[in-house]
BALOBA-1460 file (C-alpha; in Angstrom, 3 decimals):
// residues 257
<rec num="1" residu="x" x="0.000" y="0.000" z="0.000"/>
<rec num="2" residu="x" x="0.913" y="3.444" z="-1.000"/>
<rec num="3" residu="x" x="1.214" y="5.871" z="2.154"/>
<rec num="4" residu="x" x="2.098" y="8.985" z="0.117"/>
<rec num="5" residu="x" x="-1.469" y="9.732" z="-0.472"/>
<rec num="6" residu="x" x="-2.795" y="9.457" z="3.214"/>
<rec num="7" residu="x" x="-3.390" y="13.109" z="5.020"/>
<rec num="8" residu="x" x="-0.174" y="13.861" z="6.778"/>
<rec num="9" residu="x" x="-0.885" y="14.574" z="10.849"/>
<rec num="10" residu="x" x="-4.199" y="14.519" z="12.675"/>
<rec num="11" residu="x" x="-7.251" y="16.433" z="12.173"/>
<rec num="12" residu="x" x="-6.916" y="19.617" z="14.506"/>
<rec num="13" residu="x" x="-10.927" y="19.023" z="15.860"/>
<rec num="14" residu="x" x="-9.312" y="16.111" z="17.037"/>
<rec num="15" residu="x" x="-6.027" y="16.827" z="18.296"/>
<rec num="16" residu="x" x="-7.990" y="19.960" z="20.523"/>
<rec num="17" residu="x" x="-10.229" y="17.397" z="21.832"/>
<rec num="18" residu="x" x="-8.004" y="15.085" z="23.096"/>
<rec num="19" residu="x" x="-5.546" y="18.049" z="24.534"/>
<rec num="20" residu="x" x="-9.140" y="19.788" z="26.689"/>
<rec num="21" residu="x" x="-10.316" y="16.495" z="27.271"/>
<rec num="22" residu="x" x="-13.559" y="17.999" z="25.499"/>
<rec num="23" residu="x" x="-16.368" y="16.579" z="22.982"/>
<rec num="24" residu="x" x="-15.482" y="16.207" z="19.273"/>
<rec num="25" residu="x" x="-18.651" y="18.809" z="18.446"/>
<rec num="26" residu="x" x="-17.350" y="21.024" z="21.141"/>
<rec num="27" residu="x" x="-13.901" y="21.253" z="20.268"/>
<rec num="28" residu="x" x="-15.236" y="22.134" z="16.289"/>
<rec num="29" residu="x" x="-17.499" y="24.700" z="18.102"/>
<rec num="30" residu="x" x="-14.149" y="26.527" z="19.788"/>
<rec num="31" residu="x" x="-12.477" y="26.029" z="16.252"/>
<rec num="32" residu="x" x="-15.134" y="27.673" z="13.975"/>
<rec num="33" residu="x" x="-15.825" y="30.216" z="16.569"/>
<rec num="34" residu="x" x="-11.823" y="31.256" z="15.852"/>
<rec num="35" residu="x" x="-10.646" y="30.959" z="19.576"/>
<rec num="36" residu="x" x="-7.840" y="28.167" z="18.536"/>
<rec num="37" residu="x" x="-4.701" y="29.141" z="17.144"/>
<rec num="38" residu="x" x="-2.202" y="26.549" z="15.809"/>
<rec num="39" residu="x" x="1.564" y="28.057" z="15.921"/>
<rec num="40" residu="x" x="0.411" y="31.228" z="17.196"/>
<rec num="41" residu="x" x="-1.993" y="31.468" z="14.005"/>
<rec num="42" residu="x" x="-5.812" y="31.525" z="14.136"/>
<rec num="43" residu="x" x="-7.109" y="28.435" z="12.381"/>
<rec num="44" residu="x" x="-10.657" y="28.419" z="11.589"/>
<rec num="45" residu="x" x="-11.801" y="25.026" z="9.828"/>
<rec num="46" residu="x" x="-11.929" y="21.553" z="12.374"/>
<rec num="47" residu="x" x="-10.815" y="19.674" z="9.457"/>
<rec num="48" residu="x" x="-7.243" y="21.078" z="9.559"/>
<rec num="49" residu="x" x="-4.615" y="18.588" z="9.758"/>
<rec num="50" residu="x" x="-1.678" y="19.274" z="12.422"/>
<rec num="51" residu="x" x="1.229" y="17.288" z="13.481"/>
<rec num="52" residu="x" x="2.996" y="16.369" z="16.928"/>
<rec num="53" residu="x" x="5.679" y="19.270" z="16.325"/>
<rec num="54" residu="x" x="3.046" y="21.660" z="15.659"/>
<rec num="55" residu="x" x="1.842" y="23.639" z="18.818"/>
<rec num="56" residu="x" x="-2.447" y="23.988" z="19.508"/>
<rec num="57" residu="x" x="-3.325" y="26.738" z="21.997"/>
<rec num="58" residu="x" x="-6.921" y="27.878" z="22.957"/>
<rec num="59" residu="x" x="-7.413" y="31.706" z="23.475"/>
<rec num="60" residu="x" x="-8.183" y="32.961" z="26.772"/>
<rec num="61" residu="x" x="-11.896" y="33.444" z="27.460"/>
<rec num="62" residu="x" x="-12.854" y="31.277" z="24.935"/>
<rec num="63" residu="x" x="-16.603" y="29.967" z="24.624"/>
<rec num="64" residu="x" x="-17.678" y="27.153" z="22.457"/>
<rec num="65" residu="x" x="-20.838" y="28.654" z="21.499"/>
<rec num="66" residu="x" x="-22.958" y="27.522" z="18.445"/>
<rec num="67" residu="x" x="-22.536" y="29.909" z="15.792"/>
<rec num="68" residu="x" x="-25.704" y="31.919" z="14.841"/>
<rec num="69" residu="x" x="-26.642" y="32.582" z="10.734"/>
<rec num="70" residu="x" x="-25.572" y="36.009" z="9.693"/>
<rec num="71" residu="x" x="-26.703" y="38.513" z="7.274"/>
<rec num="72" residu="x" x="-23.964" y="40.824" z="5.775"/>
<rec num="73" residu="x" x="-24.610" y="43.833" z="3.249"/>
<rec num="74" residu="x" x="-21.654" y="44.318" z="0.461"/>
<rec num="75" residu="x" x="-21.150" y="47.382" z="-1.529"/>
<rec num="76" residu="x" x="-20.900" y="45.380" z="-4.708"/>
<rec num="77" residu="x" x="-18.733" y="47.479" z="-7.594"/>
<rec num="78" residu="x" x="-19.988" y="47.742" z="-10.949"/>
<rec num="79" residu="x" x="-18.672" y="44.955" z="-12.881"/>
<rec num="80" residu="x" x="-19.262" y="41.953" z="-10.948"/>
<rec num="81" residu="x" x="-21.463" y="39.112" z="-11.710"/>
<rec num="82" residu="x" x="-22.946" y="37.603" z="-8.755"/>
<rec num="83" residu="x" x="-22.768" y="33.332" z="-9.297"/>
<rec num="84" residu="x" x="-26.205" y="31.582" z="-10.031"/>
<rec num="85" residu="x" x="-27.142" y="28.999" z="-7.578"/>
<rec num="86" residu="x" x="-28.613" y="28.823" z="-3.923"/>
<rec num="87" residu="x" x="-25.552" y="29.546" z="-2.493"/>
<rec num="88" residu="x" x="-22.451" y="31.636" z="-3.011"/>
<rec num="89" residu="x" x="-19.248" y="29.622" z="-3.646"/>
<rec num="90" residu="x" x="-16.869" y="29.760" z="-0.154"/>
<rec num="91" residu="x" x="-14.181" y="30.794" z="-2.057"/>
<rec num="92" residu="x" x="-16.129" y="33.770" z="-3.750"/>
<rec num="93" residu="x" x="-17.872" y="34.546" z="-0.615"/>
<rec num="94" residu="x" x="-14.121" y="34.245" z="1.235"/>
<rec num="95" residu="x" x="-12.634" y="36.994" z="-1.790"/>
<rec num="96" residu="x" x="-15.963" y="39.201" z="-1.866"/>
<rec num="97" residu="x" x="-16.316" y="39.107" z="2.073"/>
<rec num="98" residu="x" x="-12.273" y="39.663" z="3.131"/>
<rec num="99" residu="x" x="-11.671" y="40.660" z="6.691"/>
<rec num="100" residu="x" x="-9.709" y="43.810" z="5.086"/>
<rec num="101" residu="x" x="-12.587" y="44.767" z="2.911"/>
<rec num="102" residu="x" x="-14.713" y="44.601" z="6.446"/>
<rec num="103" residu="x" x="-15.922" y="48.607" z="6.892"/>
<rec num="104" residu="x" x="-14.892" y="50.340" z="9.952"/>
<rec num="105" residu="x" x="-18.266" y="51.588" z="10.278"/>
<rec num="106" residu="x" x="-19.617" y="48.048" z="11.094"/>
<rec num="107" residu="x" x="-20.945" y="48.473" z="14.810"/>
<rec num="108" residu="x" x="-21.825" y="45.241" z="15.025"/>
<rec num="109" residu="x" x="-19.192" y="43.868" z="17.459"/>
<rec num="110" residu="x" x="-19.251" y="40.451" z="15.518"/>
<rec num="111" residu="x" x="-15.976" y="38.560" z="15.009"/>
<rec num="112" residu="x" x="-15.481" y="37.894" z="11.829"/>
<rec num="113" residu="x" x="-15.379" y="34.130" z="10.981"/>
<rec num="114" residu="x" x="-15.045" y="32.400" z="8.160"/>
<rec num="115" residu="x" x="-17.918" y="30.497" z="8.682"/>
<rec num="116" residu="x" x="-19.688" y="33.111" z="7.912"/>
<rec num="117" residu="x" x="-18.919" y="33.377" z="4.554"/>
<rec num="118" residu="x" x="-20.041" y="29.400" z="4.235"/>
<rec num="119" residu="x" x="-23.206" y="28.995" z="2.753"/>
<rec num="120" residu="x" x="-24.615" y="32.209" z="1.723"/>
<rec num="121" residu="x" x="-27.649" y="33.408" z="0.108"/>
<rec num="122" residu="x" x="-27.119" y="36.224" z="-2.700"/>
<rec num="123" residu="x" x="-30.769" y="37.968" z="-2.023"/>
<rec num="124" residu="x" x="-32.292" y="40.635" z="-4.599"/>
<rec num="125" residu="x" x="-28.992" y="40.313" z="-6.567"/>
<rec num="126" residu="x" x="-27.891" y="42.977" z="-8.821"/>
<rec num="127" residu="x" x="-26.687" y="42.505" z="-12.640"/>
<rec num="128" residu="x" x="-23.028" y="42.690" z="-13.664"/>
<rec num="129" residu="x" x="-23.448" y="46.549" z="-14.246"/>
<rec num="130" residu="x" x="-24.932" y="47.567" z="-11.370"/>
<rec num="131" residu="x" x="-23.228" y="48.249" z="-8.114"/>
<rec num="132" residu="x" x="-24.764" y="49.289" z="-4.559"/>
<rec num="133" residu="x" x="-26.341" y="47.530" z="-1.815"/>
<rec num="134" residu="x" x="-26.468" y="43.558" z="-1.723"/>
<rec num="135" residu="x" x="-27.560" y="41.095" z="0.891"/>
<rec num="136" residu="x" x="-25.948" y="38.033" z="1.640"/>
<rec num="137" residu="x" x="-27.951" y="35.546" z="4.793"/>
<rec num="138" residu="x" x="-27.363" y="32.456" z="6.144"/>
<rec num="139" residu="x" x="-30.754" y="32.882" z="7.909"/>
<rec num="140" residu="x" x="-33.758" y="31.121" z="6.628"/>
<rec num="141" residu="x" x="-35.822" y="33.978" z="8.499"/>
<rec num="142" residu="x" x="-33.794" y="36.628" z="6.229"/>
<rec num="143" residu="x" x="-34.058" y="34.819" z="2.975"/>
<rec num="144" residu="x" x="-38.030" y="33.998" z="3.914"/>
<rec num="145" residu="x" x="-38.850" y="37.748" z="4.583"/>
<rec num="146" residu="x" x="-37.534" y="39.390" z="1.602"/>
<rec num="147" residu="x" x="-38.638" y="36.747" z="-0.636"/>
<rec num="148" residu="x" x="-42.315" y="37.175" z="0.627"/>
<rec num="149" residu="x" x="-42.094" y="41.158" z="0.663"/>
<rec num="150" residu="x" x="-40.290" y="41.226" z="-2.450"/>
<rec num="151" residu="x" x="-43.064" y="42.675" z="-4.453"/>
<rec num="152" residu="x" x="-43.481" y="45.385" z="-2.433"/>
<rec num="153" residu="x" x="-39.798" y="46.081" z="-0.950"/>
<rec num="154" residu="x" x="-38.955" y="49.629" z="-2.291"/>
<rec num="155" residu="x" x="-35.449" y="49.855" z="-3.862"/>
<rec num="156" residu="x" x="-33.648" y="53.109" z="-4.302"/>
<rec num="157" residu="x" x="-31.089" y="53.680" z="-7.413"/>
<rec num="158" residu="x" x="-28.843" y="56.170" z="-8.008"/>
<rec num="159" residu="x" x="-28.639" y="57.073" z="-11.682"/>
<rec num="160" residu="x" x="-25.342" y="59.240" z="-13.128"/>
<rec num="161" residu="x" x="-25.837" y="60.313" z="-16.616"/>
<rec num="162" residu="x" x="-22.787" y="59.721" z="-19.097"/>
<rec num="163" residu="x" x="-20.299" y="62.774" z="-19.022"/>
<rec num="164" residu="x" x="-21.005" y="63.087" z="-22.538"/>
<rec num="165" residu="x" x="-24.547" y="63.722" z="-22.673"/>
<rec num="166" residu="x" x="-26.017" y="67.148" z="-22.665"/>
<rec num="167" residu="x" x="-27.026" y="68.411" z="-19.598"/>
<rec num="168" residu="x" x="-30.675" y="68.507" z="-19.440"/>
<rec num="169" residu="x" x="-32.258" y="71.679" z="-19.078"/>
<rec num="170" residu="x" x="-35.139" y="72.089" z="-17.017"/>
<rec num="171" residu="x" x="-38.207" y="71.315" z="-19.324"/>
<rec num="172" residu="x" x="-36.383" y="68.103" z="-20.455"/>
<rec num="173" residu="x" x="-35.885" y="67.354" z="-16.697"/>
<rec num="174" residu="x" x="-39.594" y="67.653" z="-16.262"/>
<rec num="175" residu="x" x="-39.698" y="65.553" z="-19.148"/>
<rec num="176" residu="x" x="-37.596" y="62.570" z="-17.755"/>
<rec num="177" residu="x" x="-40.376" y="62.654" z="-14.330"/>
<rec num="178" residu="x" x="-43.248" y="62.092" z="-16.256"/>
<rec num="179" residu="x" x="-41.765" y="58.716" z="-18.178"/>
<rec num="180" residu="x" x="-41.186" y="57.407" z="-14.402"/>
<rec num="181" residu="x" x="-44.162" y="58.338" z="-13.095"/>
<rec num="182" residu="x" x="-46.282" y="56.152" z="-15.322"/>
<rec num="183" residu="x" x="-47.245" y="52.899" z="-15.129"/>
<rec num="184" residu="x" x="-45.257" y="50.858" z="-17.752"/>
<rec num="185" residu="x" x="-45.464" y="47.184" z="-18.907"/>
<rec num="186" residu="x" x="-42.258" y="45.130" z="-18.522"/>
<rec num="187" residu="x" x="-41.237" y="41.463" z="-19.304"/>
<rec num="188" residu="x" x="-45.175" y="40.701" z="-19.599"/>
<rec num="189" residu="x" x="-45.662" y="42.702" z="-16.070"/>
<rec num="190" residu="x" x="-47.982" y="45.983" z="-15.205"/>
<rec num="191" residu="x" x="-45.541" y="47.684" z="-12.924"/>
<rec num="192" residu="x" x="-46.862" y="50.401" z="-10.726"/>
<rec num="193" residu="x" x="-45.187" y="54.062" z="-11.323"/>
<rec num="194" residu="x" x="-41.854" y="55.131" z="-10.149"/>
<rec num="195" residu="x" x="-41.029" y="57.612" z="-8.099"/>
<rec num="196" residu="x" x="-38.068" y="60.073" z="-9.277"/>
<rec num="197" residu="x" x="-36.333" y="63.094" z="-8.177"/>
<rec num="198" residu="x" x="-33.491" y="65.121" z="-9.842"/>
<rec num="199" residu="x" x="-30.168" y="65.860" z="-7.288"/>
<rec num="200" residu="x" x="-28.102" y="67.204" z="-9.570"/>
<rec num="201" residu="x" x="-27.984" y="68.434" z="-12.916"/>
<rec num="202" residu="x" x="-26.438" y="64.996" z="-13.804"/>
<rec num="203" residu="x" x="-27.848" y="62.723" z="-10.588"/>
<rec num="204" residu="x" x="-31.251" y="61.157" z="-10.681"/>
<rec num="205" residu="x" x="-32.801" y="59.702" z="-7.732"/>
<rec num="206" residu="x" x="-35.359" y="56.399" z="-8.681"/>
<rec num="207" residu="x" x="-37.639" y="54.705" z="-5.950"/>
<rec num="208" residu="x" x="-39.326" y="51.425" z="-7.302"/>
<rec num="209" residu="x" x="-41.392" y="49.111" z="-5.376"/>
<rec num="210" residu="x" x="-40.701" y="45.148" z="-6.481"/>
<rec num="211" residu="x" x="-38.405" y="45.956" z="-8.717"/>
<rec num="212" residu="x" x="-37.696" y="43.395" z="-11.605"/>
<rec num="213" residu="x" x="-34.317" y="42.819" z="-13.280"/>
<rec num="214" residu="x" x="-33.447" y="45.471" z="-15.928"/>
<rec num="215" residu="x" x="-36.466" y="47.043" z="-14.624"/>
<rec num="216" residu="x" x="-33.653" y="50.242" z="-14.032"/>
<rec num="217" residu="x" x="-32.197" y="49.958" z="-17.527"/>
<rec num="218" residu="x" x="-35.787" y="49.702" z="-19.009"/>
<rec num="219" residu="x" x="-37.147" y="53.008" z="-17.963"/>
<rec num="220" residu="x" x="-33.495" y="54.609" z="-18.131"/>
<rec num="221" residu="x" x="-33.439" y="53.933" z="-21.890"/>
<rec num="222" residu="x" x="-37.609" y="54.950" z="-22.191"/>
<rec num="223" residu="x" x="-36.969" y="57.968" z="-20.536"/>
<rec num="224" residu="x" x="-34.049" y="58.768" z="-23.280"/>
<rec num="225" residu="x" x="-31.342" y="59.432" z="-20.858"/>
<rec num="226" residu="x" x="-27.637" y="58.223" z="-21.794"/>
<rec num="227" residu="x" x="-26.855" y="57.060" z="-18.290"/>
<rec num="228" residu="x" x="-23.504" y="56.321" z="-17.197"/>
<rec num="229" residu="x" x="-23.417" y="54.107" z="-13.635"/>
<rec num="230" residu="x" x="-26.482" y="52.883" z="-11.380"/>
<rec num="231" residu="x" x="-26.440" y="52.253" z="-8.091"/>
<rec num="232" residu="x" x="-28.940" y="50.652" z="-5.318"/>
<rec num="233" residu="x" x="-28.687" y="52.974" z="-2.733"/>
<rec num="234" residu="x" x="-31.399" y="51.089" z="-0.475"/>
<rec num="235" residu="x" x="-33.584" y="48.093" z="0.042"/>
<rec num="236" residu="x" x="-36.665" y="48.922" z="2.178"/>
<rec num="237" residu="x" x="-35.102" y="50.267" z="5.428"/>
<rec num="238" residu="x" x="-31.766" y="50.067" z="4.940"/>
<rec num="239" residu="x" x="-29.013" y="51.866" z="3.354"/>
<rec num="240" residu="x" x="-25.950" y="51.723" z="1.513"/>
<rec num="241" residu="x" x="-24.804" y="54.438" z="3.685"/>
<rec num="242" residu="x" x="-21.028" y="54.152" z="5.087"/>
<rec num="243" residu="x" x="-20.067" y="51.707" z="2.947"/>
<rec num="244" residu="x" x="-17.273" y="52.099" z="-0.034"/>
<rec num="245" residu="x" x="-17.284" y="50.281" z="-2.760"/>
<rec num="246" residu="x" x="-16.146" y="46.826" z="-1.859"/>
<rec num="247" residu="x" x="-17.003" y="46.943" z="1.218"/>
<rec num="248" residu="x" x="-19.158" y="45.268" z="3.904"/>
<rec num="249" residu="x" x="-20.728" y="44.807" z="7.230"/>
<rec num="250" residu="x" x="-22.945" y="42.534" z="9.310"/>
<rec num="251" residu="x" x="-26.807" y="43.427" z="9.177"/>
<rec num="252" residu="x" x="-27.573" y="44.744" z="13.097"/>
<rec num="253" residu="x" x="-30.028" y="43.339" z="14.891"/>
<rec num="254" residu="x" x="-32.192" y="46.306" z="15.305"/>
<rec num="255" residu="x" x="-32.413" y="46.661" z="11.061"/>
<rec num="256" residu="x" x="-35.605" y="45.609" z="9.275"/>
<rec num="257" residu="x" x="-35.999" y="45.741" z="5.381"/>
């Protein structure tokens, strides 16, 4: 028989448990919750393989708590196409969801783990050239909610007109409102009016309820505006705000869509 192939070491989940004198399930509970640190170096997954030379410490204070689902809003730059399927991959959830690209606004208080970019739900996502405000859950409650209020969940877009298109002088302004505000068929649905505001000579502000995909781009390109970037500034309740692009945070407790 070939040994070259077999895993070299032990698996870490149970190295820990044999070193606490702990369950299996409670020494992957202290691993995933990122209180063990192998060679002075946090290691996250149970299945981690370490050998006899290799030192296994547990932090001070640590709890081996069962790990909640998260929710976590990303800043998504224009661009990037969001991956079809229930969940996101780990590895694209691991390079969208980096601890560096974590925003210093987040007032969560959550350690970030990388269990909690396992398993994610893209919710409402966004087309390749869009950017703004996405949700990614691991809750069932989460995913349940905005899937039932989806029809009625008001999105808010930012729309920047192309720098080479004319700058619209006020009658053609008043122009553009009217489109939006009327009810409009789109991919074989009556959608109910928009509602639109100008906040700049070259920034529109669009607030549609259920909105469909390329719903944006449809009444962009009815109004006749050459726009340039769109951006979801809000779902429901809550905001983009304090987020850069690339950037994200954990949903707070006290936030409803």
């Amino acid at each position: 028989m070939d040994d070259s192939a077999s895993p070299v070491g032990e698996r870490l989940a149970k190295r820990l448990a044999a070193q606490l004198g702990c369950s299996r399930a409670e020494a992957e509970r202290y691993i995933a919750g990122g209180w063990v640190r192998v060679d002075g170096q946090v290691v996250e997954a149970p299945e981690a393989r370490v050998v006899p030379a290799q030192t296994v410490a547990l932090d001070e204070g640590a709890r081996p708590e069962d790990l909640g689902p998260v929710t976590l809003l990303w800043h998504k730059p224009a661009g990037v196409q969001v991956p079809e399927g229930l969940h996101v991959p780990t590895d694209t959830a691991l390079l969208w969801l980096a601890d560096a690209q974590g925003s210093p606004a987040d007032r969560s208080r959550v350690r970030a783990l990388r269990v909690h970019r396992h398993r994610l739900q893209a919710l409402l996502p966004l087309s390749r050239d869009a950017s703004g405000l996405m949700v990614f859950t691991q809750s069932p409650g989460v995913a349940r909610k905005l899937g039932e209020t989806a029809a009625d969940l008001e999105h808010e877009w930012l729309l920047d007109l192309a720098a080479t298109a004319p700058v619209p002088d006020a009658a053609a302004r008043e122009s553009v409102l009217r489109s939006f505000a009327q009810a409009v068929t789109f991919d074989g649905r009556r959608l109910p009016p928009a509602r639109a505001s100008w906040q700049s000579d070259r920034r529109l502000r669009l607030a549609l309820k259920g909105c469909v995909p390329g719903q944006p781009a449809f009444l962009v390109e009815r109004a006749g505006l050459a726009v340039a970037s769109v951006r979801r500034q809000r779902l429901g309740r809550v905001a983009l705000t304090g987020l850069d692009a690339g950037q994200w945070r954990y949903l707070l407790p006290t936030e409803r869509f």
